[in-house]
C-alpha positions as a Markdown table, in Angstrom:
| # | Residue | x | y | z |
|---|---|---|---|---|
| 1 | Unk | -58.0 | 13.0 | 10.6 |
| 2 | Unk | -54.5 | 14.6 | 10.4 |
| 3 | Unk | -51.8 | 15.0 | 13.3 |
| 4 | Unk | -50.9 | 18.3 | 14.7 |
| 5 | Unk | -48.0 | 19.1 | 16.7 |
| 6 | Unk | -49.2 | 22.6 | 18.7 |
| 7 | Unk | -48.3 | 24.9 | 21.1 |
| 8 | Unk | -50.7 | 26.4 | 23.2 |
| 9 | Unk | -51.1 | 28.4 | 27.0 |
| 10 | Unk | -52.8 | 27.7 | 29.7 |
| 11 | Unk | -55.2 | 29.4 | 32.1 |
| 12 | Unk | -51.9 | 30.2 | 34.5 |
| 13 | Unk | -49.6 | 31.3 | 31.4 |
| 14 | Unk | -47.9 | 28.2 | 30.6 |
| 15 | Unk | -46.8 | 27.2 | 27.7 |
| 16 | Unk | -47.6 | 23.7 | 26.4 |
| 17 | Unk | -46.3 | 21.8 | 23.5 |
| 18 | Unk | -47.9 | 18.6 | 22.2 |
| 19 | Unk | -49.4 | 16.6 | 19.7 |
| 20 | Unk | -53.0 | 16.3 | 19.0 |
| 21 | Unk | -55.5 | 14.3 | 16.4 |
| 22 | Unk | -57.5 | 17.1 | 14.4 |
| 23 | Unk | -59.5 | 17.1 | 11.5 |
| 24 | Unk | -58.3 | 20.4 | 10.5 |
| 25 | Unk | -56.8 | 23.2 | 12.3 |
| 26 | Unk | -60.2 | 24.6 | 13.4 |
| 27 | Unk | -61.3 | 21.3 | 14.8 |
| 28 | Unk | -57.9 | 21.6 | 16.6 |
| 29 | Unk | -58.9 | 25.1 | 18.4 |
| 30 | Unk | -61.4 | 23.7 | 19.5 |
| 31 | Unk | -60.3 | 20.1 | 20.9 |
| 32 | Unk | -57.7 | 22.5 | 22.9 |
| 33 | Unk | -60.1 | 24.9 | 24.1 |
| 34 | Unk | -62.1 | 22.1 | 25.5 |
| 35 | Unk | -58.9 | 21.0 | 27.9 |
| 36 | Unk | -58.7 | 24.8 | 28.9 |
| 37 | Unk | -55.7 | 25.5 | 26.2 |
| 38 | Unk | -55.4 | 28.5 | 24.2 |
| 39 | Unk | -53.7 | 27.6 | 20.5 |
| 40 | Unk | -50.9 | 29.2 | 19.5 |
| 41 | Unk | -49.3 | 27.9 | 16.3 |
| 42 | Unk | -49.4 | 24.3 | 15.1 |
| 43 | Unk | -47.4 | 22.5 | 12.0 |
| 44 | Unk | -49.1 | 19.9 | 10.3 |
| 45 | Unk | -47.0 | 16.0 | 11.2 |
| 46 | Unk | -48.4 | 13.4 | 9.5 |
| 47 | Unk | -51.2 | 11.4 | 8.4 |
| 48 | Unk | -52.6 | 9.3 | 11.5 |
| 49 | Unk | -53.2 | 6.5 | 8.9 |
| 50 | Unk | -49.4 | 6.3 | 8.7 |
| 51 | Unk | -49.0 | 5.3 | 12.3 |
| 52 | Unk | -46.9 | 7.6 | 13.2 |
| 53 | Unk | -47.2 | 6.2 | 17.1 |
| 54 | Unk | -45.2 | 3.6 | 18.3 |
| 55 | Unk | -44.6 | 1.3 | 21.2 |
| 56 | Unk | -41.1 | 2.7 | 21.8 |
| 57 | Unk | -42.5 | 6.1 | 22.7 |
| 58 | Unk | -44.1 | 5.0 | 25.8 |
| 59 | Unk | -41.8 | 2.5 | 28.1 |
| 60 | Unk | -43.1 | 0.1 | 30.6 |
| 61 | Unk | -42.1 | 1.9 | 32.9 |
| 62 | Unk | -44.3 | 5.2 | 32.3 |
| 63 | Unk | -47.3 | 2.6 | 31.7 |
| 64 | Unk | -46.4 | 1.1 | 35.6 |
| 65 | Unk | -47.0 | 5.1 | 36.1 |
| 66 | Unk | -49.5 | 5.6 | 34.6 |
| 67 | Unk | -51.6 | 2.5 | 35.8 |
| 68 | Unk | -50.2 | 2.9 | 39.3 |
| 69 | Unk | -51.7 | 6.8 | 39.8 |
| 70 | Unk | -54.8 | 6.7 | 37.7 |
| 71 | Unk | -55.7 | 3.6 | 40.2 |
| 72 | Unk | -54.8 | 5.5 | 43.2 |
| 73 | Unk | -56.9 | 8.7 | 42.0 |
| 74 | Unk | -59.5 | 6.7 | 41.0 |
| 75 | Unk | -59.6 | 5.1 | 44.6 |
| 76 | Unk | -60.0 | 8.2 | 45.9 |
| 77 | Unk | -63.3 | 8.8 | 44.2 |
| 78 | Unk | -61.3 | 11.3 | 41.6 |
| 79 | Unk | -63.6 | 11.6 | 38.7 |
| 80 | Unk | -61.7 | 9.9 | 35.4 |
| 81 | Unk | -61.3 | 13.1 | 33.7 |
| 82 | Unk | -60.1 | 15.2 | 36.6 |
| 83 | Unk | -57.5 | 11.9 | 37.5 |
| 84 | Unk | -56.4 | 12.0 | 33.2 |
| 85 | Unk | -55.7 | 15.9 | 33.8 |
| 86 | Unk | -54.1 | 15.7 | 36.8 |
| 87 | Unk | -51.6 | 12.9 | 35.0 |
| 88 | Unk | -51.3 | 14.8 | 31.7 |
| 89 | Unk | -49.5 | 17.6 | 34.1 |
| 90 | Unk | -47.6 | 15.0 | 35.9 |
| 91 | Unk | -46.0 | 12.5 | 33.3 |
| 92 | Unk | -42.8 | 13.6 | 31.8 |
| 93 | Unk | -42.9 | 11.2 | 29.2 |
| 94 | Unk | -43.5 | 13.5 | 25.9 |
| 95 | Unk | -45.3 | 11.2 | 24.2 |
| 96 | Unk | -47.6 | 9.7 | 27.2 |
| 97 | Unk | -48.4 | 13.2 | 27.5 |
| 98 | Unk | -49.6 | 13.4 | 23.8 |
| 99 | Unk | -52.1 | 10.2 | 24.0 |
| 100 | Unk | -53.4 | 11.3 | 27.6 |
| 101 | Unk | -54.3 | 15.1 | 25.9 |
| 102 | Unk | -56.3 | 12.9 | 23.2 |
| 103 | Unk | -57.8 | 10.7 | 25.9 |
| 104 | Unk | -59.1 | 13.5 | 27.6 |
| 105 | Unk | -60.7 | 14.6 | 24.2 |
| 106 | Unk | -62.5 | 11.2 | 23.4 |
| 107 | Unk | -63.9 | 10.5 | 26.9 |
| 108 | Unk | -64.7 | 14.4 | 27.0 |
| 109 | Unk | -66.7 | 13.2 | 23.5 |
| 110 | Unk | -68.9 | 10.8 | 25.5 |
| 111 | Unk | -66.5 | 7.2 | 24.7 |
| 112 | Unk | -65.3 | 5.0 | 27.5 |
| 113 | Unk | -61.7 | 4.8 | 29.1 |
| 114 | Unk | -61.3 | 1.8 | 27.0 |
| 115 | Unk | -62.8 | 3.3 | 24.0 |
| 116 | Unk | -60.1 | 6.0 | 23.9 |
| 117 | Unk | -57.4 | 3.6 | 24.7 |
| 118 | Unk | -58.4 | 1.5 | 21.5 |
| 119 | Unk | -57.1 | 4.2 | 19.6 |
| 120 | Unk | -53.8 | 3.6 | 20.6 |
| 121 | Unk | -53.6 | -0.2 | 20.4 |
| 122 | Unk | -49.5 | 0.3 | 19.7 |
| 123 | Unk | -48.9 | 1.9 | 23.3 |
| 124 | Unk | -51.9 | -0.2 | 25.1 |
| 125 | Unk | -52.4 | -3.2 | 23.5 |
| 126 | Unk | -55.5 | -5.9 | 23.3 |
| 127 | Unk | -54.7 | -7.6 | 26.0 |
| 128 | Unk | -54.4 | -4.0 | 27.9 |
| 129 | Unk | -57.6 | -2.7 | 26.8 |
| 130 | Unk | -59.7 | -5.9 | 27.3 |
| 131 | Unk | -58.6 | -5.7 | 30.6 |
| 132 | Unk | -59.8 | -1.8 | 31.2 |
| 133 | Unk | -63.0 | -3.1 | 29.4 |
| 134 | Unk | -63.8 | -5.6 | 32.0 |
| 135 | Unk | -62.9 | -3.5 | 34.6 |
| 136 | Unk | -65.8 | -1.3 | 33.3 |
| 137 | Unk | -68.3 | -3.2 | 33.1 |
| 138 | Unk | -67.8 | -4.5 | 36.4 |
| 139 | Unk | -67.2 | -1.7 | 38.4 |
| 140 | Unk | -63.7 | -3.1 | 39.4 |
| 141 | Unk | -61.3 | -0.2 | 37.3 |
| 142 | Unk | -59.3 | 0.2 | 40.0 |
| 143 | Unk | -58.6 | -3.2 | 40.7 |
| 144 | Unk | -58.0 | -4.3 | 37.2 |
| 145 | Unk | -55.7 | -1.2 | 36.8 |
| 146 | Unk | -54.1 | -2.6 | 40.2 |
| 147 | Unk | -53.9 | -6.1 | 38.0 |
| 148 | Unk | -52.4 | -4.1 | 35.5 |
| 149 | Unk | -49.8 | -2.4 | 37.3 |
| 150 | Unk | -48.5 | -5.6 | 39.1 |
| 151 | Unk | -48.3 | -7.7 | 35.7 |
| 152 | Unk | -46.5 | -4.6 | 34.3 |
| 153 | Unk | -44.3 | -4.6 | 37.1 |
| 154 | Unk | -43.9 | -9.1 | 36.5 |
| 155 | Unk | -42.8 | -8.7 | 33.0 |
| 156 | Unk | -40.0 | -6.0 | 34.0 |
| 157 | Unk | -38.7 | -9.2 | 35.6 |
| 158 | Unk | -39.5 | -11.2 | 33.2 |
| 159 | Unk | -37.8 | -9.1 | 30.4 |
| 160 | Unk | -34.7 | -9.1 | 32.9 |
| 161 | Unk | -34.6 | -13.3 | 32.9 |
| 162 | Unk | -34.6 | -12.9 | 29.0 |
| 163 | Unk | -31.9 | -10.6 | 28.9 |
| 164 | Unk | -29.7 | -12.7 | 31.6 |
| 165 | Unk | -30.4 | -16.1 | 29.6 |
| 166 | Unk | -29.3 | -14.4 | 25.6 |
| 167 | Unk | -27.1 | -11.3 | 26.1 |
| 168 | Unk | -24.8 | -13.6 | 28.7 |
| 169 | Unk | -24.4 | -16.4 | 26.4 |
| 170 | Unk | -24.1 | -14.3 | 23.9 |
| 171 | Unk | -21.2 | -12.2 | 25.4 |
| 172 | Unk | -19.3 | -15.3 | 26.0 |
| 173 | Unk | -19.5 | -16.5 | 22.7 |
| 174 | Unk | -18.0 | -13.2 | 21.5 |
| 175 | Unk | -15.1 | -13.3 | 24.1 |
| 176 | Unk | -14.2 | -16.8 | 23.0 |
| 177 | Unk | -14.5 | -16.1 | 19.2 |
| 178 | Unk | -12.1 | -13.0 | 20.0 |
| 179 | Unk | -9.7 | -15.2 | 21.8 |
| 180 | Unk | -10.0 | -17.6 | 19.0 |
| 181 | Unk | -9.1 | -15.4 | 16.6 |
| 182 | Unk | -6.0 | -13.5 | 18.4 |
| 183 | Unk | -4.5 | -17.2 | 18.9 |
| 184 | Unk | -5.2 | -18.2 | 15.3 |
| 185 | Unk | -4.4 | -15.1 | 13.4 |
| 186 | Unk | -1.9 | -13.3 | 15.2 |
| 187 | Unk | 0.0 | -15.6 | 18.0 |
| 188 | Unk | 0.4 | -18.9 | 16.3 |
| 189 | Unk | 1.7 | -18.1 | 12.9 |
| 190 | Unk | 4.6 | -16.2 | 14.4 |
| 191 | Unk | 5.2 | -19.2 | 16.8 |
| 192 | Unk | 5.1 | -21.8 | 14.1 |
| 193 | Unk | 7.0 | -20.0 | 11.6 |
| 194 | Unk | 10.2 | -20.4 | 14.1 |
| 195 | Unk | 9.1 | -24.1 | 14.6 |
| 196 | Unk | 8.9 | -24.5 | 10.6 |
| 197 | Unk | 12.2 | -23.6 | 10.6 |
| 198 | Unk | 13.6 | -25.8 | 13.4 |
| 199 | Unk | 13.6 | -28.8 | 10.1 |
| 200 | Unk | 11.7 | -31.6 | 12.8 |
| 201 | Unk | 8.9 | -33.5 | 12.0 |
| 202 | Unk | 6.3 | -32.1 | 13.9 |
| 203 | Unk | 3.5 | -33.7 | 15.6 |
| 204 | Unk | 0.0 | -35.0 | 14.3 |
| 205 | Unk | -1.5 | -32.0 | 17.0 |
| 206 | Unk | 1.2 | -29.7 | 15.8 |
| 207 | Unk | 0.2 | -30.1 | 11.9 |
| 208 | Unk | -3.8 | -29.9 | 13.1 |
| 209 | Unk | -2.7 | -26.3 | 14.6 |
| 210 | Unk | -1.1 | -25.3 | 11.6 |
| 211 | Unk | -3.6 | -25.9 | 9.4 |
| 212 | Unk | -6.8 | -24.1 | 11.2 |
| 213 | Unk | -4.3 | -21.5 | 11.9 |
| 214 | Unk | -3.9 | -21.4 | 8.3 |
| 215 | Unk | -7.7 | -22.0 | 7.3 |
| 216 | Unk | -8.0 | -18.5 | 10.0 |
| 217 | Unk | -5.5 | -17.0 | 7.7 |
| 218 | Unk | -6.7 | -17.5 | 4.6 |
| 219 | Unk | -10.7 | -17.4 | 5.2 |
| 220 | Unk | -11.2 | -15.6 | 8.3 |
| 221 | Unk | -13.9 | -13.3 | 6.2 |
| 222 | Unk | -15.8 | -16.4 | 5.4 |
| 223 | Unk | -15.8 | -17.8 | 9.0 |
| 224 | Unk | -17.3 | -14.6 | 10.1 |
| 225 | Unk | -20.0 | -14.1 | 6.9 |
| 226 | Unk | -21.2 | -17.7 | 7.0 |
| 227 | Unk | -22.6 | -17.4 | 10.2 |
| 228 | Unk | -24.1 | -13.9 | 9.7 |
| 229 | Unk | -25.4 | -15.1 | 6.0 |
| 230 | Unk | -27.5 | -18.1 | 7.9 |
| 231 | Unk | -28.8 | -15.4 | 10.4 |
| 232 | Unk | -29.6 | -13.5 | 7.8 |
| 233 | Unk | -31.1 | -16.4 | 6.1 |
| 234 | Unk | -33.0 | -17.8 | 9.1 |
| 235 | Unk | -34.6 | -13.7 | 10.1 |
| 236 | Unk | -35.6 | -13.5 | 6.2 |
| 237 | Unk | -37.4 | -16.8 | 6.0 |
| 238 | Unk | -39.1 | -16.4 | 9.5 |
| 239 | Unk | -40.5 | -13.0 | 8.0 |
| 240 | Unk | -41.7 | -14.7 | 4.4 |
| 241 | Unk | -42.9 | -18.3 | 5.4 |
| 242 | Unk | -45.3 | -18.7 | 8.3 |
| 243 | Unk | -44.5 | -21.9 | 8.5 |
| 244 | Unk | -40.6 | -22.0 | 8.4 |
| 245 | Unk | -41.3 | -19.6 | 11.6 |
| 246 | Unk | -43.3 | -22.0 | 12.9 |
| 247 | Unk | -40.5 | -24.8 | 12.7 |
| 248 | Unk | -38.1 | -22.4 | 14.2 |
| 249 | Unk | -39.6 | -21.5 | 17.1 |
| 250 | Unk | -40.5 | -25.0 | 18.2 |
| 251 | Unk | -36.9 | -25.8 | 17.4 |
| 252 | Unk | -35.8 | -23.0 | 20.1 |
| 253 | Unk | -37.5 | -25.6 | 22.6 |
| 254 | Unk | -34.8 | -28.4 | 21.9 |
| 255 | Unk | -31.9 | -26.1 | 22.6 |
| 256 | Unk | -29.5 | -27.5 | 25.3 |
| 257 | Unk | -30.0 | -25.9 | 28.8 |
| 258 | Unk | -31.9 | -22.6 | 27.2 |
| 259 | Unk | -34.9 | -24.2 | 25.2 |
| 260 | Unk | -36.6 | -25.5 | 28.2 |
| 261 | Unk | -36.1 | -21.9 | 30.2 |
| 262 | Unk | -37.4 | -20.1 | 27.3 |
| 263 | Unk | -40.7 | -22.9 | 27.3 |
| 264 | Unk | -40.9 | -22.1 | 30.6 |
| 265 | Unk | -40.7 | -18.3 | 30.5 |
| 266 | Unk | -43.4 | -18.7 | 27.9 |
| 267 | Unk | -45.9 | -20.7 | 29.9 |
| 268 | Unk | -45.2 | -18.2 | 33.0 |
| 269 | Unk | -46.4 | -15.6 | 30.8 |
| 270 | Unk | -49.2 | -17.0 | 29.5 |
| 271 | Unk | -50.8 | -18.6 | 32.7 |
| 272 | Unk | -50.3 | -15.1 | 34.4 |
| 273 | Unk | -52.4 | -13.2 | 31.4 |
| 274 | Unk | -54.8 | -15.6 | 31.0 |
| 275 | Unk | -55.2 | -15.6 | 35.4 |
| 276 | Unk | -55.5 | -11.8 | 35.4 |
| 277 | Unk | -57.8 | -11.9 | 32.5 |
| 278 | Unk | -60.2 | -13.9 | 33.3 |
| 279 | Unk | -60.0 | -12.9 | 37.3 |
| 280 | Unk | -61.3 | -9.4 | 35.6 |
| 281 | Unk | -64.5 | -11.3 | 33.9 |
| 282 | Unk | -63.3 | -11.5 | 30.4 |
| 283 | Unk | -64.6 | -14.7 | 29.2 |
| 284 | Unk | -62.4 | -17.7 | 28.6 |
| 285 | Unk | -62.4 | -17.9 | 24.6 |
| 286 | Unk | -61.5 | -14.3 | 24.7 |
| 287 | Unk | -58.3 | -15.4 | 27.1 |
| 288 | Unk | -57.2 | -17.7 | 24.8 |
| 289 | Unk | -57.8 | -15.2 | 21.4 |
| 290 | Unk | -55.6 | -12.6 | 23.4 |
| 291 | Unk | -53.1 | -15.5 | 25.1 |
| 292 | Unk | -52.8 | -16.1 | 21.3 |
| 293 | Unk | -50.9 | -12.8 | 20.7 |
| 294 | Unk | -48.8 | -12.4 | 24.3 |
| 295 | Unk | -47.3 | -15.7 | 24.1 |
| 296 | Unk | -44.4 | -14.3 | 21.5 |
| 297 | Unk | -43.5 | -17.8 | 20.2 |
| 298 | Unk | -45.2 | -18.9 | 16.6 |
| 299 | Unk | -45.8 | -22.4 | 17.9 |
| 300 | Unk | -47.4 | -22.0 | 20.7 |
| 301 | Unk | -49.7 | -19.5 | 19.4 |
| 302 | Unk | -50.8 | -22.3 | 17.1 |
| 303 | Unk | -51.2 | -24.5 | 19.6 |
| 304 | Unk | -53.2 | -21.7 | 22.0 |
| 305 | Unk | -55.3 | -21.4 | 18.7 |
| 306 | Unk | -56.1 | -24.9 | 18.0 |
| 307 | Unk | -57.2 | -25.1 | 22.2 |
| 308 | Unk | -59.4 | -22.1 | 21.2 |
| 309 | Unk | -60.6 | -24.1 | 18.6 |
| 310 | Unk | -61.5 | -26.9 | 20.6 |
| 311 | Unk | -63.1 | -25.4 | 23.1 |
| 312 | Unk | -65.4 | -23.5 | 20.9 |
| 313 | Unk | -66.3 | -26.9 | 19.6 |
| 314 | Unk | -67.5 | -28.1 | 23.4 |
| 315 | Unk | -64.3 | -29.2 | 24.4 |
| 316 | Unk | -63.3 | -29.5 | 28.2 |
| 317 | Unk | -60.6 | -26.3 | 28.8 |
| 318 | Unk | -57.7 | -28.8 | 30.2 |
| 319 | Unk | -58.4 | -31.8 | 27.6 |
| 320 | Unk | -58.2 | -29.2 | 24.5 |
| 321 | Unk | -55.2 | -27.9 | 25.7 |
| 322 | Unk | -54.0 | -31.1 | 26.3 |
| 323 | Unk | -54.5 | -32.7 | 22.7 |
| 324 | Unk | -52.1 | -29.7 | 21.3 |
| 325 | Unk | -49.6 | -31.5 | 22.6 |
| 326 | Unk | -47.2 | -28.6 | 23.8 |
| 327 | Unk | -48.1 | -27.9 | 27.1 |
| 328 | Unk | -46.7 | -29.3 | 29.9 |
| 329 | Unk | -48.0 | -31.9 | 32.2 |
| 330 | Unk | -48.2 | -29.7 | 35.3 |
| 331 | Unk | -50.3 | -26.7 | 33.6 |
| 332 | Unk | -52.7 | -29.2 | 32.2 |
| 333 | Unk | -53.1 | -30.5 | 35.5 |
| 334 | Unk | -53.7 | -27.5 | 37.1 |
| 335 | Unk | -56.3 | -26.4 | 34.1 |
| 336 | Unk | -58.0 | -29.5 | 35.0 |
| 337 | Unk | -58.5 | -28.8 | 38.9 |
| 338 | Unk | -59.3 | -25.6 | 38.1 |
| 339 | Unk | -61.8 | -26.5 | 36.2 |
| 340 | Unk | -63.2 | -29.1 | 38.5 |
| 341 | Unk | -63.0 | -27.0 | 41.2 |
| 342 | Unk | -64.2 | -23.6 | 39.8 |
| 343 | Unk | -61.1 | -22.1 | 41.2 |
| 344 | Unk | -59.4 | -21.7 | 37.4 |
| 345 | Unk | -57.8 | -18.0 | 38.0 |
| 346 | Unk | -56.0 | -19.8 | 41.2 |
| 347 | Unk | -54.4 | -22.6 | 39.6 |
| 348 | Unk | -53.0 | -20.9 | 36.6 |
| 349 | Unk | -51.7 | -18.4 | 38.9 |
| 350 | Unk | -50.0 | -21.5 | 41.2 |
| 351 | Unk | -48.2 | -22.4 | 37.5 |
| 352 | Unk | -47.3 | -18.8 | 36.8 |
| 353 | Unk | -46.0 | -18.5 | 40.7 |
| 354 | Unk | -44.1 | -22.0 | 40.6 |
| 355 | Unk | -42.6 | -21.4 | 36.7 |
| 356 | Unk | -41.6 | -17.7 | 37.9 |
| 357 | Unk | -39.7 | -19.4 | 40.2 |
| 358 | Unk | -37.9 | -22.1 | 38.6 |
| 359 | Unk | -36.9 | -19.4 | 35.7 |
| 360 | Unk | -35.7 | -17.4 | 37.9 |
| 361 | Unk | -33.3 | -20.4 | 39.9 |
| 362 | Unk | -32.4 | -21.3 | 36.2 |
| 363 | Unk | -31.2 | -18.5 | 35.1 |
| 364 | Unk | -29.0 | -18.4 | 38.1 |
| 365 | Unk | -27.5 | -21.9 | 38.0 |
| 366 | Unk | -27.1 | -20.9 | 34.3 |
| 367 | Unk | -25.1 | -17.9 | 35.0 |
| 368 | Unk | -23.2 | -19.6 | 37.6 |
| 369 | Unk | -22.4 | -22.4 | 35.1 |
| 370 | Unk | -21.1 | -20.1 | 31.9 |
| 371 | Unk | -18.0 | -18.4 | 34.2 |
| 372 | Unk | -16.3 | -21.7 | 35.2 |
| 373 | Unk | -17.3 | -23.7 | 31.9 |
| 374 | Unk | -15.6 | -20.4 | 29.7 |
| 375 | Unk | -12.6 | -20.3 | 32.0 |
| 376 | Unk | -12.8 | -24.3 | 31.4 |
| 377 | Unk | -13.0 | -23.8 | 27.8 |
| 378 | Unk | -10.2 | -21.2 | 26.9 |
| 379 | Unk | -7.7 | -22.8 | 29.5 |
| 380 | Unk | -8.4 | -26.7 | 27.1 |
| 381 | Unk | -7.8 | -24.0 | 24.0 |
| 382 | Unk | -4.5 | -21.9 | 25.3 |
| 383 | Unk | -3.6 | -25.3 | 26.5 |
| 384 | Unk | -4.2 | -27.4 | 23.4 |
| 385 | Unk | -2.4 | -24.5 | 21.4 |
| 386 | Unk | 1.1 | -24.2 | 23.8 |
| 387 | Unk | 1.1 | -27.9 | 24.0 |
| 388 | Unk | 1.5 | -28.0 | 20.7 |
| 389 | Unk | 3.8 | -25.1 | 19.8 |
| 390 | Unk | 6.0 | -25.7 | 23.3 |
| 391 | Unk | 6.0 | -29.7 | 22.9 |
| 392 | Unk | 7.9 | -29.9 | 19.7 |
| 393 | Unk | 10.7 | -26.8 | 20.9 |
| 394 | Unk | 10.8 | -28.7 | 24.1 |
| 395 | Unk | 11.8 | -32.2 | 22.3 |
| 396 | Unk | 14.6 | -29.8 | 20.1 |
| 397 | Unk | 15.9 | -28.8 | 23.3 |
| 398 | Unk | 16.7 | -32.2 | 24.6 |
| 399 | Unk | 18.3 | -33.7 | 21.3 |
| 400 | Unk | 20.5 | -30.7 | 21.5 |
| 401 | Unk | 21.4 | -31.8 | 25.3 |
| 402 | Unk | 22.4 | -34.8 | 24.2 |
């Protein structure tokens, strides 16, 4: 099949523009015709193969949308094409336009909602389209969609804790690496080019200054590259060796103060999937295959995987989880009165509620903590620095006094 990008009318005169899967222009007429368009001209894109869609078309935000009025249409006994053509006229996303016109098509072919949302696994997803699968064979769409739409609306906050816990930091590190700098490379060698001059001995502190100062001076391209080089180093052997990725990510966990937010943030996510999941009657080895993917860390994907494993091989859900070795005490003891109780969807979300919580409470005592401990930081450095420079001119002073 070959993408089109078309323009076409509708029965009230208006024009539309869009993109559409064809086999040929013909077979394009007619997928249009069937949605009540008239074509106009189309231009040849791109090969679908290619994958010319992407995630970064569609936002969370027009998938909240989305989820959120197709469930309340739906609700109101809306049949699923009518409630898809009522959205396709709504949405002003461009491109959620584009894969709700090709919805249309396939469901209008005979396929399932779920069937025409496996065509777009880069704007839905697995874990997305199991979900819409469950909820058809169980009647429940608009309850899984209202599933959907809160988790959707969860990992907005989510993505909000992971930008407070790395872009912060990371901004401080900058501002301190750009004080750094000024004081080494600008400030200090005018200062201790008078002091040089004075003809004192200087200080043990005073001859440390001088010679970072100087080490800035001389190699201030290197102390910028090296670090970028070991990035560089570290992205390229996470992308090449499976394994080195592996090592990596469990090596984020031991990180001072931000490893065990990030483990936390991590287990929140995947006790809230695997809840919603298997709330919606997906089976539990197919939670754990699609837990595998959403968790976003290489080592605890392995360890998800070896749990599957296990538990394919008869093992008890909370003792195959336990012998991976990763998870934390208080998930595996909720797995395991879940289990015992038949209440499992309940107790992983209890983990996902309590970890939500305690990120969210970290992240703030962490953002409290970085102000005072930079101001802390670059008052020890201006200090250290003037104590220095100001010590020795001060001691000249009082010989001259006497």
């Amino acid at each position: 099949m070959e993408l089109f990008k078309y323009k076409a009318i509708d029965e009230t005169g208006r024009f539309i523009t869009g993109r559409m899967d064809a086999i040929n222009p013909g077979d394009l007429e007619v997928r249009l015709k069937r949605l009540g368009l008239d074509l106009i001209s189309f231009k040849q894109v791109q090969k679908v193969g290619r994958n010319l869609f992407t995630r970064h078309g569609i936002n969370r935000t027009d998938l909240i949308t989305f989820c959120y009025h197709l469930e309340q249409l739906l609700r109101a006994g809306v049949p699923i094409l009518d409630a898809l053509s009522d959205l396709r006229d709504s949405v002003d996303n461009p491109r959620l336009r584009e894969v709700i016109i090709a919805m249309i098509e396939t469901i209008s072919g005979g396929k399932s909602l779920s069937e025409a949302m496996a065509d777009f696994p880069n704007e839905f997803g697995d874990v997305f389209i199991n979900l819409i699968r469950a909820g058809e064979q169980s009647g429940e769409l608009p309850t899984v969609l209202e599933h959907i739409t809160e988790n959707l609306k969860w990992q907005d906050e989510q993505a909000a804790h992971t930008r407070k816990i790395f872009i912060y930091p990371a901004l401080v590190l900058v501002l301190i690496t750009g004080v750094l700098f000024f004081l080494m490379l600008y400030l200090v060698p005018q200062l201790m080019q008078f002091m040089q001059n004075m003809g004192e001995e200087l200080p043990f502190h005073t001859r440390m200054l001088i010679v970072i100062s100087d080490f800035f001076t001389k190699y201030w391209y290197a102390i910028i590259l090296v670090p970028a080089m070991i990035l560089l180093g570290a992205y390229i052997g996470m992308k090449t060796s499976p394994e080195f990725h592996r090592k990596v990510d469990e090596l984020k966990f031991k990180i001072p103060v931000l490893g065990p937010i990030l483990k936390k943030m991590i287990m929140t996510r995947f006790t809230n999937y695997f809840a919603i999941m298997y709330a919606s009657g997906i089976t539990v080895m197919e939670c754990v295959k699609s837990g595998e993917k959403i968790v976003g860390n290489t080592a605890i994907a392995a360890a998800v995987r070896e749990a599957g494993r296990l538990i394919g091989e008869g093992e008890g859900i909370s003792a195959a989880f336990e012998k991976t070795a990763l998870f934390p005490p208080l998930v595996l003891r909720m797995l395991r009165v879940g289990e015992n109780t038949g209440t499992l969807e309940k107790s992983l979300q209890n983990v996902s509620y309590f970890y939500n919580r305690e990120v969210k409470e970290s992240v703030e005592q962490l953002q409290e903590m970085i102000g005072p401990a930079l101001t802390v930081l670059i008052g020890l450095l201006v200090a250290w620095i003037m104590f220095s420079i100001l010590g020795p001119i001060y001691d000249l002073i009082a010989k001259i006094k006497v």
